[in-house]
Backbone bond lengths (Angstrom), bond angles and torsions (degrees), N, CA, C in turn:
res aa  C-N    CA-C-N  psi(-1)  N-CA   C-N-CA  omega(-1)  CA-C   N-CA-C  phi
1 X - - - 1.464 - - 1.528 109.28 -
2 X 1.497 115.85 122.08 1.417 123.23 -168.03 1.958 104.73 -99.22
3 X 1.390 105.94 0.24 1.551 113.82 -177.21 1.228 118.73 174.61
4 X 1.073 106.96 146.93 1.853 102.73 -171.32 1.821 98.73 -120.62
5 X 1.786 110.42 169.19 1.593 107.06 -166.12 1.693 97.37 -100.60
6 X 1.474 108.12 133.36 1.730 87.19 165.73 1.321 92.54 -131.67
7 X 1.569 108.57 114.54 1.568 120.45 -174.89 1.499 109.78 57.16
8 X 1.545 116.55 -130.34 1.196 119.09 179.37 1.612 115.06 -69.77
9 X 1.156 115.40 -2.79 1.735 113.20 -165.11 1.812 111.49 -124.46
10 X 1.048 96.46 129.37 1.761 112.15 173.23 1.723 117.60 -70.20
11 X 1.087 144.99 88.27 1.361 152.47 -141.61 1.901 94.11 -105.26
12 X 1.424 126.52 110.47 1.667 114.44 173.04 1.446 110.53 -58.90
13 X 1.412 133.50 135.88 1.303 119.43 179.00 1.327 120.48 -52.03
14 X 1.679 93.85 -42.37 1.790 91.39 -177.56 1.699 113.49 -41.77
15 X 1.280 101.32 -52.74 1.981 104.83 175.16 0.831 111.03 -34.31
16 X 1.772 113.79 -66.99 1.193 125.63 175.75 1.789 126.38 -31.97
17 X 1.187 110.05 -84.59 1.087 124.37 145.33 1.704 118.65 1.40
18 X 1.548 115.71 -69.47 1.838 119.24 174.21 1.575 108.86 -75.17
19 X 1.563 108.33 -19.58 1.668 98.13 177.88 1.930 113.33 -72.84
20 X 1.586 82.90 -24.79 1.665 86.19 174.68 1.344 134.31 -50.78
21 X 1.752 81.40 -57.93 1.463 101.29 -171.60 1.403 118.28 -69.14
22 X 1.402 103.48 -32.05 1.631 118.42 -173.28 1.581 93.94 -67.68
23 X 0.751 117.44 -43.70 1.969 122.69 -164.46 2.009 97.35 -73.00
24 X 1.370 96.55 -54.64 1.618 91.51 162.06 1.256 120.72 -30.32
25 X 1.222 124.89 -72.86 1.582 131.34 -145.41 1.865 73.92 -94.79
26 X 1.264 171.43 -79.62 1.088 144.92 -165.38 1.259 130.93 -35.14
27 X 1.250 108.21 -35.55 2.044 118.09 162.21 1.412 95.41 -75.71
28 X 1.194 129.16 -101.50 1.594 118.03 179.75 1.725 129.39 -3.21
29 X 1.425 108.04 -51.06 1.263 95.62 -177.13 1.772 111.10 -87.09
30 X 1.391 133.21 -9.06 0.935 146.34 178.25 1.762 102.01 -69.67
31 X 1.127 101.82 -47.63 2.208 109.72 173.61 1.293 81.83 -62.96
32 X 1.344 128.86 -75.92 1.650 109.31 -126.89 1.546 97.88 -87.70
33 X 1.493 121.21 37.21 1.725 90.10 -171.86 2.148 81.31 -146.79
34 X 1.608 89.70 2.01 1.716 98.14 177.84 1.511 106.70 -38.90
35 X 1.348 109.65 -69.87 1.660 134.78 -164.88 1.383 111.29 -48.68
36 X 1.677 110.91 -28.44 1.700 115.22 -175.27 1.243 100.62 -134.04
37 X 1.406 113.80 29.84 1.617 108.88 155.05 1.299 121.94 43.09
38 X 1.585 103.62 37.90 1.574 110.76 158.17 1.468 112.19 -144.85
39 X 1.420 117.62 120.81 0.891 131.32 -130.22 2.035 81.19 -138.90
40 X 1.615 86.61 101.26 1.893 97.05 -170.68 1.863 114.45 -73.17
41 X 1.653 102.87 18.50 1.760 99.93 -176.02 1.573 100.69 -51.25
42 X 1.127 131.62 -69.68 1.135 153.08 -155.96 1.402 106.15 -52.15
43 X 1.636 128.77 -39.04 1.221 132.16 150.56 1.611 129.30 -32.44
44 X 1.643 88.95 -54.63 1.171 119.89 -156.50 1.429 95.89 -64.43
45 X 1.432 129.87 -64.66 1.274 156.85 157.65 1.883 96.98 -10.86
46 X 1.138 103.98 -75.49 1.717 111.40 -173.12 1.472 113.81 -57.36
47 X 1.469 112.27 -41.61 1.981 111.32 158.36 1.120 110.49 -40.50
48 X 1.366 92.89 -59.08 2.097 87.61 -171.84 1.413 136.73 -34.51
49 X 1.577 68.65 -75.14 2.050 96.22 169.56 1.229 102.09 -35.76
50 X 1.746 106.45 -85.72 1.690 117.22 -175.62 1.054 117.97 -31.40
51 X 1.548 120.30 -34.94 1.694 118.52 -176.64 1.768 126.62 -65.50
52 X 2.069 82.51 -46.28 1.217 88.01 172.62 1.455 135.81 -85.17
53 X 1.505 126.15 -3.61 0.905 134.26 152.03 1.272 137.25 -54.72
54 X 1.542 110.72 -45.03 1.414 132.08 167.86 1.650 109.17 -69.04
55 X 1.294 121.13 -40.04 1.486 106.90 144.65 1.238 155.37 -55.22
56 X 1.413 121.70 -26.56 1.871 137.18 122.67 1.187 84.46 -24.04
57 X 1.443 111.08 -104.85 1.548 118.43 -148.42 1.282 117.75 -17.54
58 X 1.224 117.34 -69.94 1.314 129.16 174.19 1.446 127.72 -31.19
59 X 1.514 103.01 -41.53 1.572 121.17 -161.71 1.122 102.57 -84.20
60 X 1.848 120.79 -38.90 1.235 116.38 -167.27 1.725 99.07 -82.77
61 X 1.328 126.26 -40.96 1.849 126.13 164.95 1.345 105.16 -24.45
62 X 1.100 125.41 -48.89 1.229 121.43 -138.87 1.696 109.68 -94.87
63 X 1.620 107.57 -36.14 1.360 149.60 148.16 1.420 142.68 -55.06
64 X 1.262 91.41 -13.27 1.380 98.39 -164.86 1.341 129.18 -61.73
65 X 1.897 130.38 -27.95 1.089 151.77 155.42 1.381 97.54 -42.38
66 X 1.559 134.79 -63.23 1.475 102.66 178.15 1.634 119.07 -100.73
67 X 1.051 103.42 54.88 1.411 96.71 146.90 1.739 98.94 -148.57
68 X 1.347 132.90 57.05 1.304 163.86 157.32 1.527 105.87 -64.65
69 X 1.368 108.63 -60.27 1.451 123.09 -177.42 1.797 96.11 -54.40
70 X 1.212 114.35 -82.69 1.391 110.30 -167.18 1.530 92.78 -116.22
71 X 1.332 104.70 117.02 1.880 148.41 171.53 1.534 81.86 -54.88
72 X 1.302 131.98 -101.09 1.537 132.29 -144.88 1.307 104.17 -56.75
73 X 1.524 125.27 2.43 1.816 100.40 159.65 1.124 124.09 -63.08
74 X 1.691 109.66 -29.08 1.575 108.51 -175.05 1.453 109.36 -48.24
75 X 1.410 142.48 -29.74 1.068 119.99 -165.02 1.987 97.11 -116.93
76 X 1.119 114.15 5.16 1.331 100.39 163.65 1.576 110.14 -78.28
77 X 1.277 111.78 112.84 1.616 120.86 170.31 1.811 104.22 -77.65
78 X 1.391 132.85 35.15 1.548 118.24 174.37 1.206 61.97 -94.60
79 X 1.076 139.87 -135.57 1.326 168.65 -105.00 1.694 98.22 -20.73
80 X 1.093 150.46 -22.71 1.704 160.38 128.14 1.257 99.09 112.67
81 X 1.687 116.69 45.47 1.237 118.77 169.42 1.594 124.95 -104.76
82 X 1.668 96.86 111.16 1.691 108.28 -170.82 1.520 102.57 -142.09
83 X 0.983 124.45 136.61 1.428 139.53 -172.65 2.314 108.19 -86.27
84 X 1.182 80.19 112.15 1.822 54.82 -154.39 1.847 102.88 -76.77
85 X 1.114 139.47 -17.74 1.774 135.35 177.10 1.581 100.42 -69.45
86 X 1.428 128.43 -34.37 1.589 111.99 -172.28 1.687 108.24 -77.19
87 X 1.372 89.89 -24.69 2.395 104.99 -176.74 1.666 98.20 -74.84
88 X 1.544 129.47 -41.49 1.104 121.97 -163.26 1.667 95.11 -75.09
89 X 1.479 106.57 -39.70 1.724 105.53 -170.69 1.462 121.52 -56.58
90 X 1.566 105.16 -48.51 1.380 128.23 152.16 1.467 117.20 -20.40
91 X 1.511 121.69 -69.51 1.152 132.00 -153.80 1.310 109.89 -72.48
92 X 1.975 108.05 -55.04 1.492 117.56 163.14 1.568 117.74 -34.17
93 X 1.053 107.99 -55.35 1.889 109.16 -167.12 1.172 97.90 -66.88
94 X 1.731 129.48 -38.54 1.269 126.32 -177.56 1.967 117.72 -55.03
95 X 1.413 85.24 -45.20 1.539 98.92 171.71 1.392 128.39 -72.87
96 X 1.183 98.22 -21.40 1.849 99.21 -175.88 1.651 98.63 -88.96
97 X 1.723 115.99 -22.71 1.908 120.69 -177.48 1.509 97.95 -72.35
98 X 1.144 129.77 -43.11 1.382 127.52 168.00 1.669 132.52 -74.08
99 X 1.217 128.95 -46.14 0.953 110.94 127.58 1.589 148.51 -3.41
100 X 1.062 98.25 -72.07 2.266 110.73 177.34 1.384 80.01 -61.39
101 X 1.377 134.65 -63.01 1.434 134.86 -151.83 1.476 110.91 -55.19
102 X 1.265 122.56 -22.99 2.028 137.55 -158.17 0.931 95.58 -151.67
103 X 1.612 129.88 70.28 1.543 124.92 172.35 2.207 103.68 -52.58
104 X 1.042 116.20 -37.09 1.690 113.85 176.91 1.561 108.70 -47.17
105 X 1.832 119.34 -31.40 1.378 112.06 -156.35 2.476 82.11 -89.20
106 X 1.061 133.40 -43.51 1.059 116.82 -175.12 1.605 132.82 -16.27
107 X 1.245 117.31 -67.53 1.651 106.94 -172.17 1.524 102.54 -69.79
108 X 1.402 129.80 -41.09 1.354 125.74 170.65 1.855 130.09 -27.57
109 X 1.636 93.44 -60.43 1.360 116.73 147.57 1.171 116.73 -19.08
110 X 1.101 108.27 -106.09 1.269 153.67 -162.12 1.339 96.81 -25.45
111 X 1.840 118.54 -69.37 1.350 154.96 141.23 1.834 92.58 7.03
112 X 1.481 100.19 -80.79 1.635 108.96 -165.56 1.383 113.21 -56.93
113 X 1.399 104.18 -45.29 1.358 108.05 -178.78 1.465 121.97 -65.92
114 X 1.003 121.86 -22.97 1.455 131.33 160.53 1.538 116.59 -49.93
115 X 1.579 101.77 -69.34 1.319 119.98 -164.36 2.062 98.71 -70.33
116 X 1.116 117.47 -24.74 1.674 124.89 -157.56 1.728 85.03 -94.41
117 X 1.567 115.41 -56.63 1.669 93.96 -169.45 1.968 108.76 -68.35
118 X 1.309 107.01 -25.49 1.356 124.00 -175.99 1.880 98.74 -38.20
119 X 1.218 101.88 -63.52 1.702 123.56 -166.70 1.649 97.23 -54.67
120 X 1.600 100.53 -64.53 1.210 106.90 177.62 1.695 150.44 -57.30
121 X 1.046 82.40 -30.29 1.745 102.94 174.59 1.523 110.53 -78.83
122 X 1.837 96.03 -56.82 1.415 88.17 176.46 1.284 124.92 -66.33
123 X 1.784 135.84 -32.13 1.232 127.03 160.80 1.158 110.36 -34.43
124 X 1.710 122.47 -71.54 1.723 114.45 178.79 1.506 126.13 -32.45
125 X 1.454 106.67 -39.05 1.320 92.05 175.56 1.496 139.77 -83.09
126 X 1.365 106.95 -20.52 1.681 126.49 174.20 1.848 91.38 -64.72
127 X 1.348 109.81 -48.90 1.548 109.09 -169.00 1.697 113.59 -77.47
128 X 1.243 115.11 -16.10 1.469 109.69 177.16 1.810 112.69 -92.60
129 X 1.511 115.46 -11.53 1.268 123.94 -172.92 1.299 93.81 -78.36
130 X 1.385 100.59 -65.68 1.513 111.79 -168.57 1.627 128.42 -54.37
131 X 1.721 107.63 -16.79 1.177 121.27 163.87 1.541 109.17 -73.44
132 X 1.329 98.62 -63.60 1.650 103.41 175.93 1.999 123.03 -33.12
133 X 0.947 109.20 -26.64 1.385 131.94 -152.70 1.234 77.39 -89.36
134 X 1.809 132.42 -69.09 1.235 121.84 -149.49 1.375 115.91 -62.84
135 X 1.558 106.17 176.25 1.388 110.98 -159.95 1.183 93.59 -130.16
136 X 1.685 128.35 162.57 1.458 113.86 176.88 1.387 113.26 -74.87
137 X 1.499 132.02 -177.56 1.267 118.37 -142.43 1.693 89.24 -120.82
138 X 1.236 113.07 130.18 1.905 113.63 -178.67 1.643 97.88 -88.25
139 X 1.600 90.15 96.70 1.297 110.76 158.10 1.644 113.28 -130.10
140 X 1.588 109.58 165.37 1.476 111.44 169.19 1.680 110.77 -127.56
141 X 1.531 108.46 102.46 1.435 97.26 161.33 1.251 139.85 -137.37
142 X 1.230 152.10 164.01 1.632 156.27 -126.97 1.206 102.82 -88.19
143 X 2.046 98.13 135.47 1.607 92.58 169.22 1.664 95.61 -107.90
144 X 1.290 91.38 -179.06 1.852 107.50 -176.87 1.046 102.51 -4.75
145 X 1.548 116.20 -65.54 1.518 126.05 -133.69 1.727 105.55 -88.72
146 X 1.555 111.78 -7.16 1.421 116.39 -172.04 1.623 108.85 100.56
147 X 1.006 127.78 -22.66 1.572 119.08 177.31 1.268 119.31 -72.51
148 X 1.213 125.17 132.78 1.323 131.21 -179.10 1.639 121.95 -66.93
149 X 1.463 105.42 142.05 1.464 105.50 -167.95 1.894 102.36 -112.50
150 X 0.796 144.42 121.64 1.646 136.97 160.96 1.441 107.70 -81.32
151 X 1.388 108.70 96.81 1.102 124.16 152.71 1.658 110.76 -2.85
152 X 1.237 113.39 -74.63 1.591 146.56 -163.91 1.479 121.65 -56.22
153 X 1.705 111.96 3.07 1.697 129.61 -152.02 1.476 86.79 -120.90
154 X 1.411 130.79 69.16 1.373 148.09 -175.07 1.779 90.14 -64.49
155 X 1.152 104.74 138.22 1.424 109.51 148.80 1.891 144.09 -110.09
156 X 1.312 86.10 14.77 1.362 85.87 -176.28 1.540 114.92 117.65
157 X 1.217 102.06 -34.00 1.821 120.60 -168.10 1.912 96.65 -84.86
158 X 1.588 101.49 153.00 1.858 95.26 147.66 1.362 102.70 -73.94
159 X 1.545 111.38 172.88 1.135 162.29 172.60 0.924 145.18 -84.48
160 X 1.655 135.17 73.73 1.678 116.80 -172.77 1.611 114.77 -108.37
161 X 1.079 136.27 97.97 0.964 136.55 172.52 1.762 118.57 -93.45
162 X 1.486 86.27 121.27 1.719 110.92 -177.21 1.899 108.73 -91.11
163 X 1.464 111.41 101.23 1.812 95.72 163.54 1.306 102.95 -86.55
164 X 1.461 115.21 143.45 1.511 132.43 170.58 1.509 106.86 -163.81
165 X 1.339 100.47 175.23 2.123 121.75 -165.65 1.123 82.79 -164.37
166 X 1.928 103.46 140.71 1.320 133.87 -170.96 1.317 100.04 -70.80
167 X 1.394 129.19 -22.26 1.687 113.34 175.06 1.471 110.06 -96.74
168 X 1.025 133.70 27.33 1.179 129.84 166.68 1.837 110.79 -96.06
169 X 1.539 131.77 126.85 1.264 131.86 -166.67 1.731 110.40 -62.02
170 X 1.693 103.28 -65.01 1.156 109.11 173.08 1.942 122.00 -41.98
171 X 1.360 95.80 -48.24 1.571 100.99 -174.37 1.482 115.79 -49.81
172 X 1.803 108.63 -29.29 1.567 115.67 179.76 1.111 96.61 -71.09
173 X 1.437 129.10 -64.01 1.155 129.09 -156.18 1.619 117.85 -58.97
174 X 1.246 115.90 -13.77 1.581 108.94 -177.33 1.191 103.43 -110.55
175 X 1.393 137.53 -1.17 1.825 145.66 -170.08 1.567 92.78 -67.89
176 X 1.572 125.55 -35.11 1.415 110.76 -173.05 1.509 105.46 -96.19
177 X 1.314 108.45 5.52 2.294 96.19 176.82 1.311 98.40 -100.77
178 X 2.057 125.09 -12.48 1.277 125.78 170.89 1.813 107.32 -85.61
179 X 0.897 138.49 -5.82 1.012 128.47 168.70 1.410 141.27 -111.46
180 X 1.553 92.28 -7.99 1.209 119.08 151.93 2.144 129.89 -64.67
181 X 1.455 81.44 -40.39 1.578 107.70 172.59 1.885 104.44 -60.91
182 X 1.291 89.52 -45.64 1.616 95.61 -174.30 1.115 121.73 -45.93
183 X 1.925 103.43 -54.19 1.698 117.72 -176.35 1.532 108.78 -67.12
184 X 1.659 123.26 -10.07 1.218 127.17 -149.34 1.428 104.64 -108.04
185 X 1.368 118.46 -27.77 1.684 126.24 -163.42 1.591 88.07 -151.82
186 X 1.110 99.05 88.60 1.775 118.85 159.04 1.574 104.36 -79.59
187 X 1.119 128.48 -0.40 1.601 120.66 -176.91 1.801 99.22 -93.75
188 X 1.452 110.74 -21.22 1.219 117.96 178.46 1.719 112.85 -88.38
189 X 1.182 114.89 149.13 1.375 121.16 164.29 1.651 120.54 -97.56
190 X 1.400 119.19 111.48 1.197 118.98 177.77 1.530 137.98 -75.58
191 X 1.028 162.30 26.92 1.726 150.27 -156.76 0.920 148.31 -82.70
192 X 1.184 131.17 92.69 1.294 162.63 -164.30 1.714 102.40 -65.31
193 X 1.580 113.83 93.01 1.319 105.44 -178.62 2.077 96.78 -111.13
194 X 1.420 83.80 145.41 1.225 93.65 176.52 1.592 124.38 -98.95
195 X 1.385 122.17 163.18 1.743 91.47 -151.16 1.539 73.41 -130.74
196 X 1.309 124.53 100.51 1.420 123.27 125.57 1.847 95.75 112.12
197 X 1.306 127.00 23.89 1.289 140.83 161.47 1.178 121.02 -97.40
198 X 1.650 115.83 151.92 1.664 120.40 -178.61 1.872 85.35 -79.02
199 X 1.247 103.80 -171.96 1.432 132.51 -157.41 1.648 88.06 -100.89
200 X 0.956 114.16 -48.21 1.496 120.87 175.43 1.479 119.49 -24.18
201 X 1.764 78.22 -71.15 2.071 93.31 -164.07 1.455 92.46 -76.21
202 X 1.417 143.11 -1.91 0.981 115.50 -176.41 1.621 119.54 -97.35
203 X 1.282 92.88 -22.31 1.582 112.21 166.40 1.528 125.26 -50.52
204 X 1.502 84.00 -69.65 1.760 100.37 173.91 1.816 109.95 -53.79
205 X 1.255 122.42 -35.57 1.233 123.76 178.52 1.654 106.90 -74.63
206 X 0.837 127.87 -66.84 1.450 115.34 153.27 1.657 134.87 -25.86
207 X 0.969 108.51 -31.53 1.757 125.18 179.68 1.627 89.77 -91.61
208 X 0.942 120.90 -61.30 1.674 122.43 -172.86 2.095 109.39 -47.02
209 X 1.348 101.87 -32.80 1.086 114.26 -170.70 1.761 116.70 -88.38
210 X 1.225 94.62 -26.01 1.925 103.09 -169.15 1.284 115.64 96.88
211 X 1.541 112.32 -3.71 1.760 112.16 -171.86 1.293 107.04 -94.52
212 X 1.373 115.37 154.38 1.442 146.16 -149.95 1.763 108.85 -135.30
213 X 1.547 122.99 -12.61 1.201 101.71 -156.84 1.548 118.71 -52.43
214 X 1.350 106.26 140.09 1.511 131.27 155.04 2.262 108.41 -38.69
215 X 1.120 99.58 104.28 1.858 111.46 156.61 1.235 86.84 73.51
216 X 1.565 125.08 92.13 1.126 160.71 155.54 1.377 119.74 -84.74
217 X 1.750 147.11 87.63 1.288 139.20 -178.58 1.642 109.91 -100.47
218 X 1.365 92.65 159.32 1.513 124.75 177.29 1.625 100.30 -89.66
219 X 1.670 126.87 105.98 1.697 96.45 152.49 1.482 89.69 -129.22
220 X 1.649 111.03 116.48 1.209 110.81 -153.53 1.729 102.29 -96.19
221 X 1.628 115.86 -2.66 1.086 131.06 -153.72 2.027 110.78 -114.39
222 X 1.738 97.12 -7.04 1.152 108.37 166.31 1.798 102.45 70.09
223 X 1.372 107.13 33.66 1.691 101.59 -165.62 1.557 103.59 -103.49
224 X 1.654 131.83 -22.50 1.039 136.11 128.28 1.387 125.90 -13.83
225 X 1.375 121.53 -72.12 1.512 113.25 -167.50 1.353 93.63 -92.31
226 X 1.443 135.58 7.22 1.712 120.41 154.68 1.159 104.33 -86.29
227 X 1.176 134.27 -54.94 1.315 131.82 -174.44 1.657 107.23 -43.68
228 X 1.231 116.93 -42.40 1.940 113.99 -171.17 1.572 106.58 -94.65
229 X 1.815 115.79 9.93 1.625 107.30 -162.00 1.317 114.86 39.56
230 X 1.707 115.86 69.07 1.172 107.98 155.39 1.716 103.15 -154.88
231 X 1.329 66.60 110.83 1.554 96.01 -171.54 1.818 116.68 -100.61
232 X 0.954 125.81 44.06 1.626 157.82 154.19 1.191 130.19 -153.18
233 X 1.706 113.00 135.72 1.339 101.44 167.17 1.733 116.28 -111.18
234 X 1.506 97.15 -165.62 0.951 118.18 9.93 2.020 101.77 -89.70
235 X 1.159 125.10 -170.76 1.499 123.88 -176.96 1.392 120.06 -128.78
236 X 1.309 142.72 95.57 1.210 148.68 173.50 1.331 110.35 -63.57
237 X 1.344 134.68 137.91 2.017 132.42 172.45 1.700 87.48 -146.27
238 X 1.415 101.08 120.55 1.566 108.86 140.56 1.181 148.41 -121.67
239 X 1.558 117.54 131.86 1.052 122.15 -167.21 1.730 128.28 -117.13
240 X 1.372 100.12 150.46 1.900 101.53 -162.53 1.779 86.72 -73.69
241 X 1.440 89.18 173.70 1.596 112.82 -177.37 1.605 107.78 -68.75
242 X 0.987 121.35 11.25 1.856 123.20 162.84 1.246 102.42 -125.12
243 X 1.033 127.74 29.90 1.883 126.62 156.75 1.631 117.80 90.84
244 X 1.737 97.00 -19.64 1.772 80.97 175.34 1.133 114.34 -117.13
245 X 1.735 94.03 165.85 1.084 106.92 -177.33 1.171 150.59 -127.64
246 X 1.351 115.29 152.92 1.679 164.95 162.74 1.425 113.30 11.91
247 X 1.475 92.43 -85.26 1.443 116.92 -155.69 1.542 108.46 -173.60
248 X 1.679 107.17 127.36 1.509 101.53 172.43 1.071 103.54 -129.05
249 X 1.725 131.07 168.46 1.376 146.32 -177.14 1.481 110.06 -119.33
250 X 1.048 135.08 153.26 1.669 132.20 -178.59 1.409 89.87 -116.28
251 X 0.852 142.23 140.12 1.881 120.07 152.08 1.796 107.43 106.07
252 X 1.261 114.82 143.00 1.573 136.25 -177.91 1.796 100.83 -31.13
253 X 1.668 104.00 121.07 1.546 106.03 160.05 1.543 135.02 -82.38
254 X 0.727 124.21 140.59 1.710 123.15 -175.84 1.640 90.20 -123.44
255 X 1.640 102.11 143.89 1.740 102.34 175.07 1.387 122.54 -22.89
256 X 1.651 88.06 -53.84 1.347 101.50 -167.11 1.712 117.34 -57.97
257 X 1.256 118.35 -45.34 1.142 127.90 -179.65 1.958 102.74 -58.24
258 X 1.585 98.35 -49.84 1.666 95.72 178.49 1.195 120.19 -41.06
259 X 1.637 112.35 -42.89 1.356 112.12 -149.85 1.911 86.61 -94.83
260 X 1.180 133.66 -15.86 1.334 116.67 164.65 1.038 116.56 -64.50
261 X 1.471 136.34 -45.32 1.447 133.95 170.78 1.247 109.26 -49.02
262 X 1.497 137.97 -53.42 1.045 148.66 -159.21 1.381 102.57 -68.95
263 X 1.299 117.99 -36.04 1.795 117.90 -174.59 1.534 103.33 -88.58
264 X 1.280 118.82 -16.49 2.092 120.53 158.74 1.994 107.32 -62.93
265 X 1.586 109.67 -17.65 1.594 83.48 170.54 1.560 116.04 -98.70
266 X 1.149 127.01 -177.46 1.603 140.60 143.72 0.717 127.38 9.82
């Protein structure tokens, strides 16, 4: 499962997942620091930040050639590019400088951080196995032209399959860094499934636009993003050349983000 529904809104687990943990170790350290009136939120708060910043950092270092073209991606965080060992390193040193500084905030800490990575880590891991495990999903559905596609007719290549709909903002906005990818890495297989449009609007929206991509699908029935639990778009999943998979993204691609997924296959 690449996202779960809460009411009107699609939440990525991974988010999910750090809102947990983070909210964990904020109740936790609030009990254990009651009695000595230090109360490690405020710590907690500066890991974060610091963590997640230093994870940008990282992501965009590492990245930086594609996002050359357009400079102000570096600081657009949709694209969900964060390095997670330079953010965790970050956060620790941040926590251990504060800490020495408030010997009272230590066991409190300490306390949260236990109980907050506890939640967290282990969610990641039940959720990254269980992704890993899956297989792509044996379905068959329509391209442009009406002919049926089987999912399941691997060729040898990985796999990136993009769900998106022409009214979705993000989904426009990344249709030209996926089709660009296409003309660029022929060793890769691209597919662009569409989630719940006639053949029509998707055409004309394409013609309206100038885009051309190569293996364009119809899943007009939305049985795709049930089948993979992913229930927001738009939704990136990649998969190695035996069908499972990789690595998925919830949320708007930027090269940069592509080409990280792309370096998780084969």
């Amino acid at each position: 499962m690449t996202s779960f529904n809460l009411g009107p809104f699609a939440i990525p687990m991974q988010h999910a997942l750090l809102y947990l943990g983070f909210f964990a170790a904020l109740f936790t350290g609030w009990l254990a620091g009651r009695k000595r009136k230090a109360n490690p939120e405020g710590t907690l708060f500066v890991m974060l930040v610091g963590g997640l910043l230093a994870a940008r950092v990282a992501f965009a270092a590492s990245y930086f050639e594609q996002y050359s073209d357009e400079p102000l991606g570096l600081v657009d965080i949709r694209d969900g590019g964060f390095l997670l060992w330079p953010g965790l390193i970050a956060a620790a040193l941040l926590g251990a400088l504060l800490a020495w500084r408030q010997p009272a905030l230590r066991h409190p800490l300490v306390i949260a951080l236990l109980v907050g990575c506890s939640v967290w880590g282990g969610g990641q891991a039940v959720v990254s196995a269980l992704e890993r495990s899956r297989q792509l999903p044996a379905l068959s559905l329509m391209d442009l032209q009406g002919r049926p596609v089987d999912l399941r007719e691997l060729d040898g290549r990985p796999l990136v399959i993009n769900l998106w709909a022409t009214w979705c903002p993000p989904c426009r906005r990344e249709i030209p860094v996926l089709e660009a990818a296409q003309k660029a890495r022929p060793q890769v297989r691209f597919l662009l499934v569409n989630q719940g449009e006639h053949a029509e609007a998707v055409t004309r929206y394409l013609a309206e636009q100038g885009l051309a991509p190569r293996e364009v699908l119809l899943d007009r029935g939305n049985r795709l993003g049930q089948a993979t639990g992913s229930f927001g778009l738009p939704t990136t999943l990649f998969y190695d050349p035996q069908g499972r998979l990789r690595h998925s993204q919830m949320g708007e691609l930027s090269a940069a983000s592509l080409e990280y997924g792309l370096r998780q296959l084969p």
